[in-house]
N, C-alpha and C positions, 0 to 999 in steps of 0.2 A: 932092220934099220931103215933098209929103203923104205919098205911097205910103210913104216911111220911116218917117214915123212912123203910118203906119197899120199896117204891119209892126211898129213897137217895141209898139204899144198891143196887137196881136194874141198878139206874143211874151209880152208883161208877162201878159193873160190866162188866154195857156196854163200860164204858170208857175203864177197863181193857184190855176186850176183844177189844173193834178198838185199845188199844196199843199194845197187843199182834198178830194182823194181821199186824198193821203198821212195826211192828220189822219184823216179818218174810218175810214180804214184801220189806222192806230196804235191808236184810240180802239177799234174792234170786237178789233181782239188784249187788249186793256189790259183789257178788260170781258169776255173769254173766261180770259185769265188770273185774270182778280181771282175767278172761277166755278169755274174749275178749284182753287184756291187754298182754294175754299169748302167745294168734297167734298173735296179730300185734308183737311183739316182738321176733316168731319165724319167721313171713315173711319180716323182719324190710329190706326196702330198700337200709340201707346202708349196711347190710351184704352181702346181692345180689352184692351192688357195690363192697362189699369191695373184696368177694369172684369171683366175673367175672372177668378171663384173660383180659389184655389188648388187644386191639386189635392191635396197632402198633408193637408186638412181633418180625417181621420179620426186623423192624429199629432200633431196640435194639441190643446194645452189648451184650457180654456174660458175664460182670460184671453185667452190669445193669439187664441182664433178672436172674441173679443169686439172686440179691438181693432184685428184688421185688418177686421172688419165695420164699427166704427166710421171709418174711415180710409178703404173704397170709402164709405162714406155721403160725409163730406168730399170726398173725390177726385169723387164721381160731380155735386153739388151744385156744386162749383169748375168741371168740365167745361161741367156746362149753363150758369152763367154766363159761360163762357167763349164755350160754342155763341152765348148770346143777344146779346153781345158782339159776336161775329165777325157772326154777321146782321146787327144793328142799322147795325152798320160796311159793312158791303158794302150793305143799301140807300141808306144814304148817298152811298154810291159812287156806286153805280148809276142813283140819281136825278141824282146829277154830272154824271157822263157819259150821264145821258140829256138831258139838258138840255145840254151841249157837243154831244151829235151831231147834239139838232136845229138847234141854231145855225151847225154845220158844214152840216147840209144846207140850211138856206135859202142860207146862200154858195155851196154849189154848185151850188143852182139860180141863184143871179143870176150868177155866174161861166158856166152851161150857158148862159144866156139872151144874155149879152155874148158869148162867145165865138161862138154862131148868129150875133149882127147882125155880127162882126166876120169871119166866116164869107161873109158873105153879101156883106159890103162887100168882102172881098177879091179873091172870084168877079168883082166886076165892075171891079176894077183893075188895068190893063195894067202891067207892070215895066218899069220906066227905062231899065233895060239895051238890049232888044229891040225893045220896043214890041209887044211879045204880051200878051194874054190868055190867064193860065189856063185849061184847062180846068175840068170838073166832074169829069172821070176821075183828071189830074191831082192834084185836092186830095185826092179819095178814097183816092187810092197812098196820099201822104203820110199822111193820117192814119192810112190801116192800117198803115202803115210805121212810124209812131208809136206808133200802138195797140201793134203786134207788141211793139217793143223794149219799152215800159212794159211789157205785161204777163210779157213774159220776164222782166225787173228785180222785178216783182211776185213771181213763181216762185221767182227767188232770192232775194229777202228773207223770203219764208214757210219757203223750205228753211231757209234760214238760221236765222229764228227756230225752227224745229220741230227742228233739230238742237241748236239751246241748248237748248231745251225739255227735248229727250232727255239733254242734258248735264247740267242743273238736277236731271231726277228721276233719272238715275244717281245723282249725287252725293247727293239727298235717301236714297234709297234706302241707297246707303254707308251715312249719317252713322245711318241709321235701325240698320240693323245691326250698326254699333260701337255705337252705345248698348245694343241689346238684347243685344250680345256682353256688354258693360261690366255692365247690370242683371244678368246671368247670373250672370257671375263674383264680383260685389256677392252673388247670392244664395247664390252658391256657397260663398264667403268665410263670410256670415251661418250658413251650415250647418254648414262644419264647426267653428266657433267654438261652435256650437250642440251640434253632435256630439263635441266634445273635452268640453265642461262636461258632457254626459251620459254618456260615458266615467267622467269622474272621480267624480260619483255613485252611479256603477252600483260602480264601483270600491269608494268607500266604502262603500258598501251591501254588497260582497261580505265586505269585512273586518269590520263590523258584525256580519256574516252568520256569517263565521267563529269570530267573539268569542262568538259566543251559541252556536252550534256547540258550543266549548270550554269553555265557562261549562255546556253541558248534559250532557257526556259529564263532569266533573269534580261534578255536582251528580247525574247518575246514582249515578259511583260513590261517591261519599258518601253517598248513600241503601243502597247496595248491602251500603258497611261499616257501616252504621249497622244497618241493618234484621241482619246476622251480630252485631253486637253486644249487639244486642236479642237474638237468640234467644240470644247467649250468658249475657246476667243474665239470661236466665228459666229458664235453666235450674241458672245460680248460685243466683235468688230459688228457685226448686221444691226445688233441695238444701237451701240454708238453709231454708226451710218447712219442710222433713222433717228436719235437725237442730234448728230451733226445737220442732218435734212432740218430737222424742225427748227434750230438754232438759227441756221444760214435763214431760212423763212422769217424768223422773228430778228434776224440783224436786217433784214431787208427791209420787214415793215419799221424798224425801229430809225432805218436810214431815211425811209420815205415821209416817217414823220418830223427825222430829223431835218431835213430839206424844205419841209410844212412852215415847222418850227420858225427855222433862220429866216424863211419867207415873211413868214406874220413878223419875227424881231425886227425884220428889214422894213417891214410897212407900219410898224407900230413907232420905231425909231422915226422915220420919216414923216409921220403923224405927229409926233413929238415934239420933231424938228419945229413941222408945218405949223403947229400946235402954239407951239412955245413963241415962234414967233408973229404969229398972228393974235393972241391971246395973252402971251404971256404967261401962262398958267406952268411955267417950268418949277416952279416951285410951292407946286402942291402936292400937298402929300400923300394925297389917294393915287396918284397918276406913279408918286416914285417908291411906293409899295409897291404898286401891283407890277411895275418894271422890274423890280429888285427880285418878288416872285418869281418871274418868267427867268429872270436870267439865275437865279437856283434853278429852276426849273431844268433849263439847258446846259447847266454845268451838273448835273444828276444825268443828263442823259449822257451827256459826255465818258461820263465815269463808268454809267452803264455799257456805251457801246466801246471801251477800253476793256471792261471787264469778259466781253462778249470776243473781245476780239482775244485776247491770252485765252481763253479756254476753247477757242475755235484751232489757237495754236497747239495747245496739247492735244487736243483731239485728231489733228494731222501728225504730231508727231507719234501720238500712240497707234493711228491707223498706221504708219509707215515702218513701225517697231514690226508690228502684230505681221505686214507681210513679209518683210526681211523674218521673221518666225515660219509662215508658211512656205517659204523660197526654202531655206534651211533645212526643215522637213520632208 
């Protein structure tokens, strides 16, 4: 009856003790992972991206290279508090679990300590069955025998976990990947929405281009017919000049004859006069024909140098049009 339950209290023990290695055990993975967990998240790929200059910087405006400088400022400012974050949190952890393992390992020293004295006490009790005592050789089998199987169980639970491990960072790996596929295509998308609206400006820009184009080849040749029509009134104005010349010449001599004219009617009249009253002859009619003649005569010239004189008028006004046209020009 003792021996059973010095067997059940020895069993209970050992169980203690593989639960007090299995915790310490979990507890050293839990604290490699939450480490491991700390550099992927300090080497995290997308802060590389996020934190790497563009490289098209040189086809960026100075808004746009303003505002994605402004945006790693943010991003990179978010990042460190994120860094300082995930530190603060993982020695949190860490003092946790450093504080569970020491509590784990004092249990597995007094569990080491109980399991020696139950150890010891077993060594010296014969089994009911037989009425043998164990050996020393005996108990050492068993426990290597034990030791063996635990730590084979050990071997597969570490495979195990280091196969999820590998499972976990494929899959992290993956999700990393569609997302930098996804940002790609995100940027790719932003381009060429980018590249179409610059198409269309370039575009209108071209027809702009061609408007002023046509607006210059029809403002040439307006200059082209302007500048033949300029030479053609100057060379109308240089005619007209030299018929104005000849005019102003023939109103001259036409003054000098009119000046003749009123001469001889002054001395003909006074003849007349002389005439009429010395002679009497005022009333013949060869004398007041040929009177009547002369003064048609000088009421023709009249009309002429009137006539002479309006087309000498337009001819100054058309000379003063023509250069008010040359000023203009």
């Amino acid at each position: 009856m003792i021996d059973d339950k010095t067997n059940q209290s020895l069993d209970q023990q050992q169980l203690f003790l593989q639960d007090g290695l299995l915790e310490q055990q979990r507890l050293q993975e839990e604290n490699e992972q939450l480490q491991y967990r700390i550099s992927r998240l300090l080497t995290l790929e997308r802060v590389d991206y996020q934190l790497k200059p563009f490289k098209d910087h040189a086809s960026r405006s100075d808004a746009e290279v303003q505002i994605k400088y402004h945006q790693t400022l943010a991003d990179l400012d978010q990042t460190r508090v994120d860094i300082a974050a995930l530190q603060t949190k993982a020695e949190q952890d860490q003092m946790s679990l450093k504080s569970a393992l020491d509590e784990v390992l004092e249990r597995c020293q007094e569990l080491q300590l109980q399991f020696q004295l139950l150890r010891e006490a077993a060594i010296s009790i014969q089994t009911p069955a037989f009425g043998v005592q164990l050996s020393v050789q005996q108990i050492n089998d068993f426990e290597a025998k034990f030791k063996s199987l635990f730590e084979q169980q050990e071997q597969q639970r570490l495979k195990t976990l280091t196969l999820s491990e590998q499972v976990k960072s494929i899959d992290k790996q993956h999700k990393s990947k569609s997302e930098n596929q996804k940002l790609q295509q995100i940027d790719y998308e932003q381009l060429k929405i980018a590249n179409q609206s610059l198409a269309e400006k370039i575009e209108e820009k071209s027809e702009e281009l061609l408007k002023l184009r046509r607006r210059t080849v029809q403002t040439l040749q307006t200059l082209a017919h302007v500048r033949e029509k300029k030479n053609f009134v100057e060379g109308q104005v240089q005619e007209l000049q030299r018929q104005q010349t000849g005019l102003d010449d023939t109103i001259n001599k036409m003054r000098t004859e009119l000046g003749e004219l009123k001469v001889l009617k002054n001395k003909c009249r006074v003849q007349s006069e002389q005439s009429r009253e010395q002679t009497g002859l005022s009333g013949n009619p060869a004398l007041k024909r040929d009177y009547d003649e002369r003064q048609q005569i000088v009421e023709g010239l009249h009309q002429v140098m009137g006539d002479l004189k309006r087309e000498y008028g337009q001819l100054v006004q058309m000379q003063e049009e023509i250069k008010e046209r040359d000023i203009v020009l």
